[in-house]
C-alpha positions in Angstrom: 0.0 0.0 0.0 1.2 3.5 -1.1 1.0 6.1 1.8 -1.6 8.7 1.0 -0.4 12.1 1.1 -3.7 13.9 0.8 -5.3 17.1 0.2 -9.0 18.2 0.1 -9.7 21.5 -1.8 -13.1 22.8 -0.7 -13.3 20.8 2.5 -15.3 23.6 4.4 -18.2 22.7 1.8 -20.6 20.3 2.5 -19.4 17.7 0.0 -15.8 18.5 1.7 -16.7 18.1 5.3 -18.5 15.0 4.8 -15.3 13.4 3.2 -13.4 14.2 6.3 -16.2 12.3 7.9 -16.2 9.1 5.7 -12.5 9.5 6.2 -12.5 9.3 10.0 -15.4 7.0 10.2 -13.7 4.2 7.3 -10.0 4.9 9.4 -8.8 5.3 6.0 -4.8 5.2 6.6 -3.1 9.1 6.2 -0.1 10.0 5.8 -0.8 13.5 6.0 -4.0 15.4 5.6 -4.0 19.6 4.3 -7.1 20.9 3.7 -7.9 24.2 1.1 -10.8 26.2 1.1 -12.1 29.7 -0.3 -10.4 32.7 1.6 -13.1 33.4 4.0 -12.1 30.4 4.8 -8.5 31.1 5.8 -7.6 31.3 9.1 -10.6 28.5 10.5 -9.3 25.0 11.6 -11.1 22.1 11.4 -11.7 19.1 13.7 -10.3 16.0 12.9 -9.4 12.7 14.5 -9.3 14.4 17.8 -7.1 17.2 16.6 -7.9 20.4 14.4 -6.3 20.9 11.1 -6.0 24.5 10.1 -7.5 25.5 6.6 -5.2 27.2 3.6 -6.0 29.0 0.7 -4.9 27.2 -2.2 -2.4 29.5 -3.9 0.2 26.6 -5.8 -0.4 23.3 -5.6 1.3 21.8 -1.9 4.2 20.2 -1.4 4.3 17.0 -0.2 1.0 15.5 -1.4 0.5 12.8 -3.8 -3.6 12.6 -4.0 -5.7 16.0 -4.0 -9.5 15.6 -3.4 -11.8 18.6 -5.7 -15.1 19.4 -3.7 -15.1 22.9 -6.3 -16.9 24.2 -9.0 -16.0 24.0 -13.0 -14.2 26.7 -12.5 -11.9 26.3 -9.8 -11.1 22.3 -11.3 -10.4 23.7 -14.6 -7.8 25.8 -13.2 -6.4 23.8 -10.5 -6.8 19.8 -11.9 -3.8 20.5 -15.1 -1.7 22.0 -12.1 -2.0 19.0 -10.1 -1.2 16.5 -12.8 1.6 18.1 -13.7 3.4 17.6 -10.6 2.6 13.9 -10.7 -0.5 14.5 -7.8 -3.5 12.4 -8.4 -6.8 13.7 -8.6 -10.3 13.0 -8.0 -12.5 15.6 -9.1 -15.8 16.6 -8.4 -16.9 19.1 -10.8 -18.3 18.3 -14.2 -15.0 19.9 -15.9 -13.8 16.2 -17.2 -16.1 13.9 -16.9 -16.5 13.3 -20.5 -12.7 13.8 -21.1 -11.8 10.6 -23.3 -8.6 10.2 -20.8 -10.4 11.0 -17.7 -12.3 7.7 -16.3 -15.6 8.2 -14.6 -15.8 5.8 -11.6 -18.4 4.4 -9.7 -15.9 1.6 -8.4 -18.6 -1.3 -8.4 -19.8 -0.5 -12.1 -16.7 0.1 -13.4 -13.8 0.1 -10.9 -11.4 -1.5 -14.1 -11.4 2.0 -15.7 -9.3 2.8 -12.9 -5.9 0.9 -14.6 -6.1 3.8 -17.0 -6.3 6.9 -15.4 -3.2 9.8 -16.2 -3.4 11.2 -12.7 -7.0 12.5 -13.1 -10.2 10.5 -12.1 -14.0 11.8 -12.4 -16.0 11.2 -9.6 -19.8 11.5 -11.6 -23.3 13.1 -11.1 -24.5 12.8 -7.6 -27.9 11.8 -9.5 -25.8 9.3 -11.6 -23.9 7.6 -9.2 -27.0 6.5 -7.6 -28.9 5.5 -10.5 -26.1 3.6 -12.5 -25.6 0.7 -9.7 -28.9 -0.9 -10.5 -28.8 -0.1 -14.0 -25.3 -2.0 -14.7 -27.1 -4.6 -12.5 -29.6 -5.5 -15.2 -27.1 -4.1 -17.8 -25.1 -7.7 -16.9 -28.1 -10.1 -17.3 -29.5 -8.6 -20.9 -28.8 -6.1 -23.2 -30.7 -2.7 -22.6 -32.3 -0.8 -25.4 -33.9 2.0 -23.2 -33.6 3.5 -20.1 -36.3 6.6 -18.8 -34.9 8.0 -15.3 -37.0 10.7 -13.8 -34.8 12.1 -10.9 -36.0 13.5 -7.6 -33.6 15.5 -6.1 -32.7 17.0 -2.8 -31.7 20.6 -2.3 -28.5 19.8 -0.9 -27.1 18.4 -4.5 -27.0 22.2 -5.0 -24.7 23.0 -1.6 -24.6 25.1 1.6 -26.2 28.3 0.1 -29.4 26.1 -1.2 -29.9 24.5 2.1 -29.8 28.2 4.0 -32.2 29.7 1.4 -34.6 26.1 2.0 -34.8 27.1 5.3 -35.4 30.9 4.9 -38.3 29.8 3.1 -40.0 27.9 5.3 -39.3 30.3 7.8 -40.7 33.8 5.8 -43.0 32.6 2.8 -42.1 35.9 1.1 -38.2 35.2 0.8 -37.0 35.6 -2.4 -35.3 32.5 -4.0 -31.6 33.3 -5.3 -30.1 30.1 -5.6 -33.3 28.5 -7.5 -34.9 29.2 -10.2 -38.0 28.6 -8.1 -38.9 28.7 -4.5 -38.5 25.3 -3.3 -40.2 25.3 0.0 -43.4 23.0 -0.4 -43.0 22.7 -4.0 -41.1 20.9 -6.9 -39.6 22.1 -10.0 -38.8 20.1 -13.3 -35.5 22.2 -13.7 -31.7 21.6 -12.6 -29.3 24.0 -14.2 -30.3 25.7 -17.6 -32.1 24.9 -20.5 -30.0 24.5 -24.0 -31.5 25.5 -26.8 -33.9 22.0 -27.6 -35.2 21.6 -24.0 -32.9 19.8 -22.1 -31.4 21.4 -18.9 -27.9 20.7 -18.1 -28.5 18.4 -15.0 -30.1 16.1 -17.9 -27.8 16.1 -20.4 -25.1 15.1 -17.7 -27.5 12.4 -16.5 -27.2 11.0 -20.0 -23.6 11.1 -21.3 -22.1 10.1 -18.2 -24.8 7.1 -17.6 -23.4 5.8 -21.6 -20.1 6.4 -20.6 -20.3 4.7 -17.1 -22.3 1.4 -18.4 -20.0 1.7 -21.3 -23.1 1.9 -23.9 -22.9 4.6 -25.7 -25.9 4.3 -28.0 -28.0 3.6 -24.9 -31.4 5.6 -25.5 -31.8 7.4 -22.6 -35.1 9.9 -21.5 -34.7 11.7 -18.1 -37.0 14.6 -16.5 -35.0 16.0 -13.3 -36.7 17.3 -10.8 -35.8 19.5 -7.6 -37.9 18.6 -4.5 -38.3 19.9 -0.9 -35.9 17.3 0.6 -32.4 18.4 2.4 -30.5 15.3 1.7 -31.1 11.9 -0.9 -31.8 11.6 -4.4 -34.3 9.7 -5.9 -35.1 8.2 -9.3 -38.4 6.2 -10.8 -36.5 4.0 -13.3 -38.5 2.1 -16.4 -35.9 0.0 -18.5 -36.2 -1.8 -21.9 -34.4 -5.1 -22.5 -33.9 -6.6 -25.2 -35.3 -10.5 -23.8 -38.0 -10.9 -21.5 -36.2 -11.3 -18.2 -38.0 -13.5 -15.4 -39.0 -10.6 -12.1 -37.2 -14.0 -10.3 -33.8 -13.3 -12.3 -33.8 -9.5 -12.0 -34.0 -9.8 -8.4 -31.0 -12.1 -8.2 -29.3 -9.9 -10.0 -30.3 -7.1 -7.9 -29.6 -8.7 -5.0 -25.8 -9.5 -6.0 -24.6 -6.1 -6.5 -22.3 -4.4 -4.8 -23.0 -0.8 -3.5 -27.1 -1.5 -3.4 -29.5 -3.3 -1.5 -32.3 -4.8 -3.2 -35.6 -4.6 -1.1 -38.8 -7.0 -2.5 -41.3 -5.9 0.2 -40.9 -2.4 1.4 -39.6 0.9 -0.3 -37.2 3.6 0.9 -37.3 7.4 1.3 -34.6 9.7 1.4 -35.1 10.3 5.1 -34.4 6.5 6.1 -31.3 6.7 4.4 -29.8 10.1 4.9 -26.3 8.8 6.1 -26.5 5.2 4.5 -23.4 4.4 2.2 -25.4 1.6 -0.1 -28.4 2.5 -2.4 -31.7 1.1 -1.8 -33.9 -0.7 -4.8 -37.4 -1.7 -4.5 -41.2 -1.6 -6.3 -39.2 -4.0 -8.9 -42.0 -4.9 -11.6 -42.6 -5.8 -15.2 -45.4 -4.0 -17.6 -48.5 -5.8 -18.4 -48.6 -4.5 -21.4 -44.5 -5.1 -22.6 -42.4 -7.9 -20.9 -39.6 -6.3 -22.0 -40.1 -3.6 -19.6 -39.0 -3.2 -16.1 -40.0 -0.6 -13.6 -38.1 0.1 -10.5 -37.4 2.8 -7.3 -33.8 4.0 -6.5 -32.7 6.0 -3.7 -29.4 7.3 -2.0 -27.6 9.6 0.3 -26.4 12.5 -2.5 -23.7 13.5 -0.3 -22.4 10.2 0.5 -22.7 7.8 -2.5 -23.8 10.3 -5.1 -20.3 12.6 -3.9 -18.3 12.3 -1.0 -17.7 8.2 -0.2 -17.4 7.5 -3.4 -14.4 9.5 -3.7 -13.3 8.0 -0.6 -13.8 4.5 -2.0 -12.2 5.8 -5.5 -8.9 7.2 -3.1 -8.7 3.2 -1.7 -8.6 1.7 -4.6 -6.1 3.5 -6.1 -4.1 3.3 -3.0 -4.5 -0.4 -2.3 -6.8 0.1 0.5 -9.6 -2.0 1.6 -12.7 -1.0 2.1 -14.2 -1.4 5.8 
């Protein structure tokens, strides 16, 4: 096993401070352990292990690291990833920058941990609404060819950060607050929108949804419909799934292979909400059925902590596997 020399840039964020958590809570092995946040950061320390680790502003990339961890936006990655790589640090990156870079794998390490071998010192860590809905998906993906997938999301407000959850709550406190970080209020109401519209209807939470689900299960003709929705929740996503195969596969063998997949649990009698499983690591399937009408078709229910498997332990779990550690 390597030593991990680690940073985490944008560990004051929620996706940040919740990989220090997985991190204390998996006793993943450190080195050493800098942290990087914005500047009104500087100057604050945070606990850790039973000690408190001051926070820096990120002005070169730190000596003495050899794996960085990206909580940041587009922006911020753009810049900082290149750096990074260039001085033989590997990253795992959070933004959307590369995920759909041809020499940039995007990991969910049960799907498609083997992507992994080929990474130049950059790995994609996907969608937080992705990484929850590709597990079951490569599940069936192994059993029979799919044809068609239609993933209607249900996401939390906390797949948009700090600032949403604050204006979430000054809603429901003061009905006449003003949304800024929505295009909606969300407070007792849902919106079919997440990130802009392009010019033929999509907005760009669906469009990510898509490519990096092809890329992920590795099918990149996969015909894929998705609607993503924004709901009053503060942390798990949620997806209906309906999936075309191409045989007519037994409700028996689909639960089998359900059952055996790593990173899920596969539920036949009872369902999940995001509030049962705020703080879970696996995703939870369940409502598994087949159309009356189409035996090709299955219908299922997905949810998943957004913070944890849709962002932060995954990263974790992408860190240990390029380090040689095992997983708890």
């Amino acid at each position: 096993m390597t030593p991990i020399r680690l940073a985490v840039v944008g560990a004051t964020g929620l996706v940040g401070r919740t990989t220090l958590d997985i991190l204390e809570e998996w006793n993943v092995p450190l080195e050493s352990l800098r942290l990087f946040a914005s500047e009104e950061s500087r100057g604050k320390s945070v606990p850790f292990r039973g000690r408190k680790i001051a926070v820096e502003r990120l002005e070169r990339v730190p000596d003495g690291v050899n794996a960085a961890i990206l909580a940041t936006s587009r922006a911020i990655s753009r810049r900082w990833v290149p750096a990074f790589r260039e001085c033989g640090v590997t990253v795992i990156d959070h933004s959307s920058e590369f995920r759909m870079h041809a020499d940039v794998p995007l990991v969910i390490p049960e799907v498609n941990g083997h992507t992994l071998r080929d990474h130049r010192g950059a790995v994609a860590n996907p969608n937080c609404s992705a990484s929850i809905v590709v597990i079951p998906l490569a599940a069936l993906a192994r059993i029979a060819e799919m044809k068609t997938a239609v993933v209607d999301t249900y996401q939390s407000v906390s797949g948009s950060g700090q600032d949403a959850l604050a204006e979430f709550e000054n809603e429901l406190a003061d009905a006449s607050y003003s949304p800024r970080v929505f295009p909606r209020v969300i407070a007792h109401n849902v919106f079919p929108q997440i990130g802009v519209f392009n010019d033929v209807g999509p907005c760009d939470e669906e469009q990510k949804v898509v490519q990096e689900l092809q890329k992920m299960l590795e099918l990149p003709q996969l015909h894929i419909l998705t609607t993503t929705v924004r709901v009053p929740v503060r942390i798990g996503h949620s997806a209906a799934l309906s999936v075309e195969l191409a045989r007519d596969v037994r409700i028996d063998e689909a639960e089998a292979a359900l059952s055996a997949m790593p990173g899920m649990v596969y539920e036949r009698t009872t369902y999940r909400t995001p509030r049962e499983i705020a703080g879970r690591q696996e995703v939870f399937v369940s409502r598994l059925r087949k159309s009356p009408h189409d035996p090709h078709w299955l219908q299922f229910w997905v949810t998943g902590d957004n913070l944890r498997k849709g962002a932060a332990s995954n990263a974790v779990q992408i860190l240990m596997e390029l380090f040689g550690v095992m997983m708890p």
